[in-house]
C-alpha positions as CSV (number, residue, x, y, z in Angstrom):
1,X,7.3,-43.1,16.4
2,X,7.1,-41.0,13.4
3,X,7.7,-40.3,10.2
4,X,8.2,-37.2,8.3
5,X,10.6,-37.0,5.4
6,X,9.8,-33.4,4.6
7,X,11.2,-32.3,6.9
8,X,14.0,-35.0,7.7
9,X,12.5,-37.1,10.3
10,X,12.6,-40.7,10.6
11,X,11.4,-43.1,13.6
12,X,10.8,-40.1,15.8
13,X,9.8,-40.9,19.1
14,X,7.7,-39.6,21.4
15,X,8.3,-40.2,24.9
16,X,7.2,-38.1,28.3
17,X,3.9,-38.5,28.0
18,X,3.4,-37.3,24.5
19,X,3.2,-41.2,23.8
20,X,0.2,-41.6,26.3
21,X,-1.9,-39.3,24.9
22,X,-0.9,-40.7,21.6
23,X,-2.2,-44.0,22.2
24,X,-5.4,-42.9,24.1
25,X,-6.5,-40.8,20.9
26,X,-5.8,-43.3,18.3
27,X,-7.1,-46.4,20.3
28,X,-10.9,-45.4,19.0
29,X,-8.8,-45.7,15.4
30,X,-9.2,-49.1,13.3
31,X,-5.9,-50.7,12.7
32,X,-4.1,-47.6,14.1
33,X,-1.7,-50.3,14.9
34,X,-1.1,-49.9,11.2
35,X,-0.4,-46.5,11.3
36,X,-2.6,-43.6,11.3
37,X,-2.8,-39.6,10.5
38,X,-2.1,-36.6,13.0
39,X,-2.8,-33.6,11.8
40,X,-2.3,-30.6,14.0
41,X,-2.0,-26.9,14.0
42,X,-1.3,-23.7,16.2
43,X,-4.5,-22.5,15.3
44,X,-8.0,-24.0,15.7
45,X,-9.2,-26.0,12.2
46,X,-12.4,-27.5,11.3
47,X,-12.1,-30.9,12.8
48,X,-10.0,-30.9,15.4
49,X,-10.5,-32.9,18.4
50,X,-8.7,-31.5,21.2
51,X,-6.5,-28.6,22.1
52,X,-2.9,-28.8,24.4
53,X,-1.7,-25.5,26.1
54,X,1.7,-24.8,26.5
55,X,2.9,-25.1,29.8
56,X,6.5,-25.0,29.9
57,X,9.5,-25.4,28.3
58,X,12.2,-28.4,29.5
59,X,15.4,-30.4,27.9
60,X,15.2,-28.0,24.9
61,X,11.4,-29.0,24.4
62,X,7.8,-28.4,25.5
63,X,5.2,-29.4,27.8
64,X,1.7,-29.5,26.8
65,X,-1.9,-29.9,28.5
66,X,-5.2,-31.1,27.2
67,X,-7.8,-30.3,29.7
68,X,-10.6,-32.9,28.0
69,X,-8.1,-35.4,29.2
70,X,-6.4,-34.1,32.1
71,X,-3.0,-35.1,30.2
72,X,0.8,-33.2,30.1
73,X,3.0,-34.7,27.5
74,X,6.6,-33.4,26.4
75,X,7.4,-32.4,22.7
76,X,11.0,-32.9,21.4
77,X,12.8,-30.1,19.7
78,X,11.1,-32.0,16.3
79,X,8.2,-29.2,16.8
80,X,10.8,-26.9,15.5
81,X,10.3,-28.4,12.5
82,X,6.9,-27.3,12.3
83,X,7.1,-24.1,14.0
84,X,9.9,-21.2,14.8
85,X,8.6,-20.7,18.3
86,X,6.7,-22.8,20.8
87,X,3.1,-22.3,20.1
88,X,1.0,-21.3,23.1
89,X,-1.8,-23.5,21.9
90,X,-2.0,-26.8,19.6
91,X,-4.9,-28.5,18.1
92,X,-4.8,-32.1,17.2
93,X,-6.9,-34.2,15.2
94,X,-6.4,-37.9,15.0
95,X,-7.9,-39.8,12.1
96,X,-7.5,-43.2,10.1
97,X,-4.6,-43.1,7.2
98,X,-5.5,-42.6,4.2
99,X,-4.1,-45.3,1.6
C-alpha cells in the first residue's frame, strides 16, 4: 500500500501483479519493511532502474511490462493521479526513504 496525500491517497493498494514486482525491487532495500521511496516517471530520469511498457488497458486500469524481469503488473485508476493519459512507457526507481 501507499501513501500520497497530495493527491488524496491513503493505504492504496497494489494488487495484480503490481505488488510482485513491488516487493522484488525493494527486497535489495534495507528495512524496506519500514517503508521506502518510489519515484517514477513517463520519461527516462537519471537513476532509474527499470522501465514497464504499456500493454493494455483492463477494469479502468493498466497493464504494464518490465522486460529485465519478465513481469506484467496492473495499475489502478490511482495513475490518473499522476498522469491524464496512460503513459506508453514508465520508469521506476526504487530507493531507501529518506528520514
Amino acid at each position: 500500500m501507499f501513501d500520497d496525500e497530495k493527491v488524496g491517497l491513503l493505504q492504496e493498494p497494489f494488487v495484480s501483479g503490481a505488488d510482485d514486482i513491488i516487493e522484488k525491487m525493494a527486497s535489495e532495500i534495507i528495512d524496506a519493511d519500514k517503508g521506502f521511496s518510489l519515484l517514477f516517471s513517463s520519461t527516462p530520469f537519471p537513476g532509474h532502474q527499470i522501465e514497464f511498457i504499456w500493454r493494455r488497458e483492463e477494469s479502468g486500469g493498466n497493464w504494464y511490462y518490465s522486460k529485465s524481469l519478465d513481469m506484467e503488473g496492473w495499475l489502478c485508476p490511482a495513475l490518473f493521479k499522476y498522469f491524464d493519459s496512460s503513459p506508453t512507457n514508465l520508469y521506476a526507481q526504487f530507493k531507501a526513504k529518506l528520514i
